[in-house]
N, C-alpha and C positions, 0 to 999 in steps of 0.2 A: 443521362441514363436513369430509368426510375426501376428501382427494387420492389418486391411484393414481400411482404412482412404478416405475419402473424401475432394478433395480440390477444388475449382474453377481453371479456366482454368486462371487466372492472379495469385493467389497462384502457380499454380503446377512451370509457368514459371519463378515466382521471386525464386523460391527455384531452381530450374532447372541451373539460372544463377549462385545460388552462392554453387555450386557444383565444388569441385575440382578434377582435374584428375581421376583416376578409384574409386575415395570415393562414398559411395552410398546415397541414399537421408538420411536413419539413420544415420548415418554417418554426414550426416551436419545440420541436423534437433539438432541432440547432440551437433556439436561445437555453432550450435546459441543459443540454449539454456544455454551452461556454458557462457556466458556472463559477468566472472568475470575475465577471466583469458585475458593479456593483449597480448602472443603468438599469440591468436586463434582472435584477432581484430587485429590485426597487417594483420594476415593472410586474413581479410576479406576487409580490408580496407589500402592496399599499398600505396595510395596517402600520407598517415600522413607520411611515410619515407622519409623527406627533410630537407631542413635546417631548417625550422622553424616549427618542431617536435613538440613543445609545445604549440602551438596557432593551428596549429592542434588536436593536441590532446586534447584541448578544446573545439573545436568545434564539434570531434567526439565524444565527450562524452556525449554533447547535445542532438546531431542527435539519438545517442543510446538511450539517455534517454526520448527522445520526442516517440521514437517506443515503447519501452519499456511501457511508460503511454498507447500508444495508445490500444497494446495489452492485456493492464490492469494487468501487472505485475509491 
C-alpha cells in the first residue's frame, strides 16, 4: 500500500540529498528512521571513517541526538 505525503520544498531536498543510488525515498525515509543500527550511520555519515573514529563518533552521536530531540523523538 503506498501513502501520499506532503513535504516542504527544504524537506523534499534534505531527504532528496541523503538518497542513495537507485534507493527510493521509502527506502531512506526507513534507514533514517532505524536510527539504532550503527551500518546505516556509517552509511549516512563517511566523514566518522578516520583515524580518530572515536571523537567522531562522539560527536556524531550528539548531532544525531540534538535532531532526534528536535523532531521530538
Amino acid at each position: 500500500m503506498t501513502k501520499t505525503i506532503s513535504l516542504s520544498d527544504e524537506a523534499y531536498d534534505i531527504l532528496k540529498r541523503m538518497k542513495t543510488g537507485k534507493e527510493s525515498f521509502s527506502d531512506t525515509i526507513k534507514k533514517l528512521a532505524g536510527r539504532g543500527k550503527l551500518s546505516e550511520v556509517l552509511d549516512l555519515y563517511p566523514e566518522i571513517m578516520d583515524k580518530e573514529y572515536e571523537k567522531s563518533a562522539k560527536e556524531l552521536r550528539k548531532k544525531i541526538d540534538a535532531k532526534l530531540k528536535d523532531m521530538g523523538l
